[in-house]
N, C-alpha and C positions, 0 to 999 in steps of 0.2 A: 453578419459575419463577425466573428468574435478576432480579439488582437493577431492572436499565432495565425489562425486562416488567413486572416491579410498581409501577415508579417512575410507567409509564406508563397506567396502569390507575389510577393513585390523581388523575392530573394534574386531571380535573376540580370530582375536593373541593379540591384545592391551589389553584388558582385562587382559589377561593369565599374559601378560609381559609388566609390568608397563612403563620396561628400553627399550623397543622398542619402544616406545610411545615416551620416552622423547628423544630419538636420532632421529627418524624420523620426526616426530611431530615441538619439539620443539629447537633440535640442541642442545641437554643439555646432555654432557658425564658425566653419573656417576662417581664419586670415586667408590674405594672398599665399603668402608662404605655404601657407598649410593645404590649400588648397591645391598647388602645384604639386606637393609631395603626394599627397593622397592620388593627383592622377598619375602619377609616376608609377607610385606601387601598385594602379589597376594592370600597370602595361607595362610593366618589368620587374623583374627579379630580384632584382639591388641596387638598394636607394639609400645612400648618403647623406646625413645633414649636421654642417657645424655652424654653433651657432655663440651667440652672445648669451649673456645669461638674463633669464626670464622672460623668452618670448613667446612661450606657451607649449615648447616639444614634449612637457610628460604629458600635457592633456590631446596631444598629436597622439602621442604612442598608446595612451589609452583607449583614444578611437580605434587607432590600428589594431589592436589587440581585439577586443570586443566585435568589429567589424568582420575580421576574419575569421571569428570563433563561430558565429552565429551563421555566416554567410556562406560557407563551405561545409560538405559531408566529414564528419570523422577528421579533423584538422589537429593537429598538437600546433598551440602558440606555447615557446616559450622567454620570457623575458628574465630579460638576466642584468648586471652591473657590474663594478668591481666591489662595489661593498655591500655588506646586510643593510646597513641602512639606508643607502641610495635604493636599492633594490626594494627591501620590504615598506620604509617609511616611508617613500615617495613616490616610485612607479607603480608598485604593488597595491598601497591606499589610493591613487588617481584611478585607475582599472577601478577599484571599488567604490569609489566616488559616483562614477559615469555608471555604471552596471545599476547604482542601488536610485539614479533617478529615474531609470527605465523602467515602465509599468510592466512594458514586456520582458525585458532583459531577466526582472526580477522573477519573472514566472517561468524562462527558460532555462537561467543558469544556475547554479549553486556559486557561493564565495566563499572560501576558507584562507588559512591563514598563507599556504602553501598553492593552496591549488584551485582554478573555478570550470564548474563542470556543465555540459549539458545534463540535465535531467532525465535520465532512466540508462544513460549511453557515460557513465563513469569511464570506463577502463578505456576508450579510445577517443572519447571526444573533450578535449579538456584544454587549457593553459596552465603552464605553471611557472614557478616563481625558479629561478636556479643562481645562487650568486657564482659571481664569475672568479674560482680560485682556484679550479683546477681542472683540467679535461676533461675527465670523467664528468663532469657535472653536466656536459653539453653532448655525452656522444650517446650514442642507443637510441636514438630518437629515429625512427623512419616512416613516413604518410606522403600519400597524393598530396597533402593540403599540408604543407608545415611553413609556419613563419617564426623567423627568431628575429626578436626583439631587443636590440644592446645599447642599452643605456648609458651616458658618460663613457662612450665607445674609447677613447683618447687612453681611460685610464686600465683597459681591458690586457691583460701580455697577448702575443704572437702567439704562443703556443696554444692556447684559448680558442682564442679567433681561428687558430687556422684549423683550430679540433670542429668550430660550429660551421666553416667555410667547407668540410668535406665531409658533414651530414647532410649540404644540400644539394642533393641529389635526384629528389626527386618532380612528378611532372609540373606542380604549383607550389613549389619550394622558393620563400622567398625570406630576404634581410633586408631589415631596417635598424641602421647604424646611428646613433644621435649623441653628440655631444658639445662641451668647449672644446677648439681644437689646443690642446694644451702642450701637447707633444710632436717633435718635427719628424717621429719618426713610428713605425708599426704602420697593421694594417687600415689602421681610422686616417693615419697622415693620407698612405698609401690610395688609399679611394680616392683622393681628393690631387693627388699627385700624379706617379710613375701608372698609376694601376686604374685613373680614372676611365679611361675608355671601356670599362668593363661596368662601370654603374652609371645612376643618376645620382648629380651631386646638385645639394644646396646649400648656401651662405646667409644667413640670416644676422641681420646688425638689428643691436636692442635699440640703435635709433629708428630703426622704422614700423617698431613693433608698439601695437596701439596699448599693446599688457604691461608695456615694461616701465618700471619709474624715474622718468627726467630727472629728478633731483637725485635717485642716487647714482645714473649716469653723473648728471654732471659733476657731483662729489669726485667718483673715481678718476674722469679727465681729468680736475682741478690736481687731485689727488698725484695723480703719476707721468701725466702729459699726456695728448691725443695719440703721440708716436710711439710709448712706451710699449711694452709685451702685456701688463696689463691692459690696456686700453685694447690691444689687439684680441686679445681672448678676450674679455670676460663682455669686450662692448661691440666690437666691432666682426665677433665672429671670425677673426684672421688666425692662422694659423702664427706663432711667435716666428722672430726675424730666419730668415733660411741660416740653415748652417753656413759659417763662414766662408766654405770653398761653392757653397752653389752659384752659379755664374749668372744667371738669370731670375730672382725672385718670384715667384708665381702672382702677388696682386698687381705688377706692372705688366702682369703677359692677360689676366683675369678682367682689366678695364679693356683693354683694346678686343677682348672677343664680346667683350659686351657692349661693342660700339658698331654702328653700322652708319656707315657714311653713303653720300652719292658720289657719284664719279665727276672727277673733277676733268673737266671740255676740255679745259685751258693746259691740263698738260699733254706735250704732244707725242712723250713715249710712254711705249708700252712695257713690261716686264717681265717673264719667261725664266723662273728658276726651275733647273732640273736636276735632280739627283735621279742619278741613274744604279739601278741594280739589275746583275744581269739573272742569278737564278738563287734559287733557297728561299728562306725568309724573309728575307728584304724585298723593299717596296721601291719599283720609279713613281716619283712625285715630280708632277708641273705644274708649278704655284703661279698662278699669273697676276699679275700689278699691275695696279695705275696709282701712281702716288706713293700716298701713305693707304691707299686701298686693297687688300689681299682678298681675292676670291675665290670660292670654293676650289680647292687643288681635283686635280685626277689620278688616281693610284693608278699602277699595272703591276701585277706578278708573274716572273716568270718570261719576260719577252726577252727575245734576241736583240740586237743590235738594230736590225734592219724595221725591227717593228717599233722600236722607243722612236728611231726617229720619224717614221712614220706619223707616230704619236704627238711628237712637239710642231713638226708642218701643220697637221690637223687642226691642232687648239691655236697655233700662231694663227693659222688662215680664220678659223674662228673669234678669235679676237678683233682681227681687223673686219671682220664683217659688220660686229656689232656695234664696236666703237670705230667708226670712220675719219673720226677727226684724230687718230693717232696718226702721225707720220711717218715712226718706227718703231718694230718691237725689237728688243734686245733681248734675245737668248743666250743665259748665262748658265754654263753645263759644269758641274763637278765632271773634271777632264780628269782624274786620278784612275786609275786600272781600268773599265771597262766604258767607265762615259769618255777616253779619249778617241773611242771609236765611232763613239754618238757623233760627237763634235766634227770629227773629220767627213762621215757622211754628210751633217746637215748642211757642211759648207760646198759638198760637194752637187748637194740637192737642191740648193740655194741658188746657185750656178746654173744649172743646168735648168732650173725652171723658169730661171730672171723672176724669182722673186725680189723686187727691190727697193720691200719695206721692211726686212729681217735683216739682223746683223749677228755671228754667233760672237761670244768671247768665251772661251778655255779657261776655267777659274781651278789656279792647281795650289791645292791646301796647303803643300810642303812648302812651298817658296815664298819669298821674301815680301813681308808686309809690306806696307805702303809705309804707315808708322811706325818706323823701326823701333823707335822710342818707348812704344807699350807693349806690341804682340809680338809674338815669337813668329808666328806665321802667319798666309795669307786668311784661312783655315778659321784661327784664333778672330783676326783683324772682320773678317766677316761677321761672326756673334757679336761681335763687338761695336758691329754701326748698327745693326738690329737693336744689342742694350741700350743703347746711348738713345736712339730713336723713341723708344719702350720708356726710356725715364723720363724723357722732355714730355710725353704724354702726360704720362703718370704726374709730374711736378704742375703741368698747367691743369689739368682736372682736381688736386690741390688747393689751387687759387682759383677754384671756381669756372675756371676756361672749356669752354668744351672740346670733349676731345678728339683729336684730330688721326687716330693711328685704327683703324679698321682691319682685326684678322677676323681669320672663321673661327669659328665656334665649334670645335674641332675637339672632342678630349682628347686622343692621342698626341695633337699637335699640343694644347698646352704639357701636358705629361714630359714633353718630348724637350721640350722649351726649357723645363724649370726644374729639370732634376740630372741637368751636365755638371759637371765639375767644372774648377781649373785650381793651375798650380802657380804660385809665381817663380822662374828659374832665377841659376845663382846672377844673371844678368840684370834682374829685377822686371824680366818681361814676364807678362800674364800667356801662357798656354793652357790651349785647351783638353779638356780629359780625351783623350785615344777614343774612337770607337769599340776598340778591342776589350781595354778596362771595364766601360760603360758593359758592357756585352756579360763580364765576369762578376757582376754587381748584380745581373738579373737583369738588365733592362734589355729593353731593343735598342736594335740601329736607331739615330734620329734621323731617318728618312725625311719625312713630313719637315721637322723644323729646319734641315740644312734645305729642301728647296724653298722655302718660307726666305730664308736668312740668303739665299741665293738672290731670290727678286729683289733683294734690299739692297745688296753691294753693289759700291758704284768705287770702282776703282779708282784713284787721283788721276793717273796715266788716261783717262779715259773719260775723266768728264767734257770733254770737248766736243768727242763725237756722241757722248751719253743727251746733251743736251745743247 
């Protein structure tokens, strides 16, 4: 059996498994990293990666490229950048790098300066090269099989992106985005932000990349400081510092969902945050705690009154099943327009079942912090023991500490976390952006993060009976 006959017998594991392709195929051993991205794009659509610099993503995109060309019928890949020489001197030469060591590769495809083809199938089976400088250059394109390739994604315009985001359309239409995050704002931030729950996202630091060179890390630390914006792009793969009014950072919401704790015995309440929505787009969320522990929440759309609370008894009585050594759970309801009907039911259900390990509390956003001192409102005051909680994490993990603050791994909930506003008023209190604003900016409701930031608040008035 000759290379193509076996090549073509193997094609429907290659498919599955990108990372078989490039070890057999093309002699190309994954990282971890790389490795993780590669099964992302067998099993989803839109994969995100920002990274530090030199850790190996043009020889990533290169598999990807080649992998999809060869592995799919009639497929158009094409890869793109913001400049001719990112584009042609670097992604463009690596695709040709990796193609011209394959014995088969070399017998399948053709390479040109522009463009690399299957052999005898030119006009529809092909990749090409398109630098990223104006729409036209990304639209026209339509196949079962298309993968766009965007290189130094960060330095790509909106207009671009959103020209190559609405050619994929079709059944095995997929994106793979790669760059330094160098920009806080477009659709490269956006992946990785507001708009994450719609991809796979990765973070890649050149300190744990076995290609990258220690000494010129360390130069640039030396250089500009660990904390600087360079250090953050070019080594640690971070996006530079949030815009001044973002309320919540995103690497201090980013360790706590990459952290998984156990349940701590010793404490003996439990936690029950609910945001409540009654109909439309909006979501009830009931985020439950132990601790600094946040566990997987439960959405509902679209319930009435009498079924949310149905909902929060359910997971309360669920909770105490599990964990037995709580002694109380504390259900704490966004009581503003329609959770003040939750609340009244569940005390009314409370009652009348002699449940008498639940307590509800009414948490009403408009009224008066606890801290007069900093917040404008109760609302504000609640994100606000959530941040304060998020940085003493984030500063002990710092100093080497391990870290103590466990949310879900959630991308809506970080989305949701790290792209609120606030303002400071003329009183020099910190208030929080409206839902309404946030809504007129594109985003959603933060459902998810106000029940999240619900199971955290512990009002002053109330730590008595809280603990």
């Amino acid at each position: 059996m000759n290379r193509i006959q076996f090549f073509k017998k193997k094609i429907p594991i290659y498919r599955k498994e990108p990372w078989t392709f490039a070890r057999e195929v093309l002699q190309f051993e994954p990282d971890i990293w790389q490795m993780k991205v590669l099964e992302d794009l067998a099993d989803h659509t839109h994969v995100s990666v920002r990274s530090g610099q030199g850790v190996g993503k043009t020889g990533l995109e290169a598999v990807v490229a080649l992998w999809f060309l060869t592995c799919f019928p009639f497929p158009k890949v094409i890869a793109t950048a913001p400049t001719k020489q990112q584009l042609h001197d670097v992604l463009w030469a690596e695709i040709s790098k990796w193609q011209t060591k394959s014995p088969l590769l070399k017998e399948l495809l053709k390479w040109t300066k522009t463009k690399i083809y299957m052999r005898k199938f030119e006009e529809r089976w092909f990749a090409t090269a398109r630098t990223a400088t104006k729409p036209e250059n990304m639209q026209g394109f339509h196949e079962d099989n298309m993968l766009f390739i965007v290189d130094e994604a960060s330095g790509v315009a909106d207009n671009i992106m959103e020209a190559i985001l609405g050619t994929l359309s079709g059944e095995n239409n997929k994106l793979l985005m790669c760059g330094n995050p160098t920009k806080i704002s477009g659709v490269f931030y956006d992946s990785h932000n507001r708009d994450r729950s719609y991809y796979r996202t990765h973070k890649v630091s050149s300190m744990d990349s076995s290609r990258t060179s220690k000494k010129n890390i360390d130069m640039l630390l030396d250089k500009y400081g660990h904390d600087s914006d360079v250090a953050r792009v070019r080594v640690f793969g971070d996006f530079p510092r949030a815009e001044a009014d973002t309320f919540i950072p995103p690497e201090i919401v980013e360790l706590a969902t990459d952290t998984t704790l156990p349940v701590d015995t010793s404490i003996r309440i439990g936690d029950l945050g609910v945001d409540v929505a009654r109909f439309g787009d909006d979501e009830t969320v009931i985020a439950p705690r132990i601790g600094d522990k946040v566990f997987p929440f439960e959405t509902y759309r679209k319930q009435d009154t009498t079924a949310t609370t149905g909902y929060v008894l359910k997971h309360a009585r669920e909770m105490k099943r599990k964990y037995s050594h709580l002694d109380w759970i504390y259900v704490k309801v966004d009581d503003s327009g329609v959770g003040g009907s939750v609340t009244d039911q569940l005390k009314e259900k409370i009652y009348e079942l002699g449940i008498n390990y639940l307590k509800v509390y009414p948490v009403i956003n408009n009224s008066k912090a606890d801290d007069t001192d900093h917040y404008e409102n109760v609302g504000t005051e609640q994100w606000g023991v959530l941040r304060e909680t998020l940085n003493d994490n984030f500063s002990a993990h710092m100093q080497g500490k391990d870290s103590i603050v466990d949310l879900p791994d959630d991308e809506k909930l970080l989305s949701q976390l790290t792209t609120r506003k606030y303002r400071m008023t003329s009183k020099g209190k910190i208030a929080l952006e409206r839902k309404e604003d946030m809504k007129k900016r594109g985003l959603q409701s933060p459902d998810r993060a106000d029940a999240v930031v619900l199971a955290f608040y512990r009002p002053k008035d109330k730590l008595t009976i809280l603990r």
